[in-house]
C-alpha positions as CSV (number, residue, x, y, z in Angstrom):
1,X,94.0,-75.0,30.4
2,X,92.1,-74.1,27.6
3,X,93.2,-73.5,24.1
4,X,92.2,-69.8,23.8
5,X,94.1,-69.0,27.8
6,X,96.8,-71.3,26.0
7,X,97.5,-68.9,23.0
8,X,97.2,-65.5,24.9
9,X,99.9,-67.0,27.8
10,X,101.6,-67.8,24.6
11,X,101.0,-64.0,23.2
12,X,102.2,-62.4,26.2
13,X,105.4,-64.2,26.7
14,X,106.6,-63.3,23.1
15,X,105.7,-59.8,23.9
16,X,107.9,-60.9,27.3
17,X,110.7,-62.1,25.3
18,X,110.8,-59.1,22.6
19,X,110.8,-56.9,25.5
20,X,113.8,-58.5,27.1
21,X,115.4,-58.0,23.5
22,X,114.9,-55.2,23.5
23,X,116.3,-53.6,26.5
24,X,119.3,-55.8,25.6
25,X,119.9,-54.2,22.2
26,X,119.2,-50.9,23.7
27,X,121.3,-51.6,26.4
28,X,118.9,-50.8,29.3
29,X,120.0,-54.2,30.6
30,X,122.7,-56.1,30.8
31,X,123.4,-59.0,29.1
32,X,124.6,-60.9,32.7
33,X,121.0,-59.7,33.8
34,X,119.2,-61.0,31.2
35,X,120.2,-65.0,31.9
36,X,117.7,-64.8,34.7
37,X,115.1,-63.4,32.8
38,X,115.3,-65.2,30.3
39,X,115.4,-68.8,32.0
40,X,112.1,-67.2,34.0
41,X,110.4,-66.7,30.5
42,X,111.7,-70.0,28.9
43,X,110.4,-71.8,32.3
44,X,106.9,-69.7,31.7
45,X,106.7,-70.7,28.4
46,X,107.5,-74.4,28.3
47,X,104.9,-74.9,30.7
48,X,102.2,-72.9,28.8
49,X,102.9,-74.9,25.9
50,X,102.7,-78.2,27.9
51,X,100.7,-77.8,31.0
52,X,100.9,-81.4,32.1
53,X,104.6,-81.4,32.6
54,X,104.0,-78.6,35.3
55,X,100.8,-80.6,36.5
56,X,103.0,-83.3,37.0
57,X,105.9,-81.9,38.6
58,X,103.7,-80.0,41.1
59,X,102.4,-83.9,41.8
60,X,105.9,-84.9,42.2
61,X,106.7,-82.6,44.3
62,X,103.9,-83.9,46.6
63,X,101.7,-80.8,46.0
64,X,98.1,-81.2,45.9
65,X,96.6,-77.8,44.6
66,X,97.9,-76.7,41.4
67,X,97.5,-73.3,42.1
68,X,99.5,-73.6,45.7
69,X,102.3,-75.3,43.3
70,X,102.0,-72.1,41.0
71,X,102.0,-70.4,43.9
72,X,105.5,-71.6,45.2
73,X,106.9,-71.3,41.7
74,X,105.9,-68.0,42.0
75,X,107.8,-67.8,45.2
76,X,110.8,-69.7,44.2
77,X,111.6,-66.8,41.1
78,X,110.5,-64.5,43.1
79,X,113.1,-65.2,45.7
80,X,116.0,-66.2,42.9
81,X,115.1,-62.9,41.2
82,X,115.4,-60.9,44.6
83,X,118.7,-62.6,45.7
84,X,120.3,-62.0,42.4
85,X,118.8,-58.0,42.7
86,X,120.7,-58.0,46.2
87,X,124.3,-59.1,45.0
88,X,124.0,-56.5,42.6
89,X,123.4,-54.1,45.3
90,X,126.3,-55.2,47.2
91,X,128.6,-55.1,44.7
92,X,127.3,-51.5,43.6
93,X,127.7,-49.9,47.1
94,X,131.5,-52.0,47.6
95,X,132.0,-49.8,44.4
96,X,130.0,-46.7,45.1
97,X,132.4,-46.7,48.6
98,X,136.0,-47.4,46.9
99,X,135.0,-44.5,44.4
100,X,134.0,-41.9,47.1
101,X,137.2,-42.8,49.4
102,X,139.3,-42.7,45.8
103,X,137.7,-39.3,45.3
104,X,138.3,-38.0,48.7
105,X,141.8,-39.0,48.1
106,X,141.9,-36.9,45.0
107,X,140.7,-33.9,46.7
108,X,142.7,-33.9,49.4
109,X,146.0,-34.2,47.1
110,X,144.5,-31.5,45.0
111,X,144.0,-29.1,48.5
112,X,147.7,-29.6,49.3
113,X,148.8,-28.9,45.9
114,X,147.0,-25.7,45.8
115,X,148.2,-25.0,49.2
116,X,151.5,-25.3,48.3
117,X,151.0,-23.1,44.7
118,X,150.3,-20.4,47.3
């Protein structure tokens, strides 16, 4: 990789990082969000900064092209990033249901209390 590629990978994930920041401090996103991000930025910029531990690992992992192994680490948040995105889904619509059967609840009391008024 060379130097100058180095230092604008480097460039970009501080602008990554300060982003992140600063949804947190604005509260856009949540800090139990942000762990993901985060690791996905720290794992970005460890191997900007050394090049040959991800050449390396991509050997280790019996890969021959670098750029399939960057590739499949592409994949691999990809798919982390999509599976945490889904559980927060799920638990969003479990909650979205219990408060419309809660609020049907409500109204209903709320009808036979004003039928009874009458």
């Amino acid at each position: 990789m060379s130097t100058t590629l180095q230092l604008f990978m480097i460039c970009a994930e501080v602008l990554y990082f300060v982003l992140i920041f600063t949804f947190l401090k604005k509260k856009t996103l949540s800090l139990k969000y942000t762990f993901l991000w985060l690791f996905a930025g720290i794992v970005m910029l460890i191997f900007t900064i050394f090049p040959m531990l991800f050449v390396n690992l991509i050997k280790l992992c019996g890969v021959t092209s670098i750029m399939n192994g960057l590739f499949a680490l592409c994949i691999f948040f990809i798919i982390i990033i999509l599976m945490s995105l889904t559980s927060i889904v799920s638990k969003q619509t479990d909650r979205i249901r219990t408060l419309t059967q809660e609020n049907a609840i409500l109204e209903k009391r709320l009808r036979e209390l004003e039928e009874k008024d009458e």
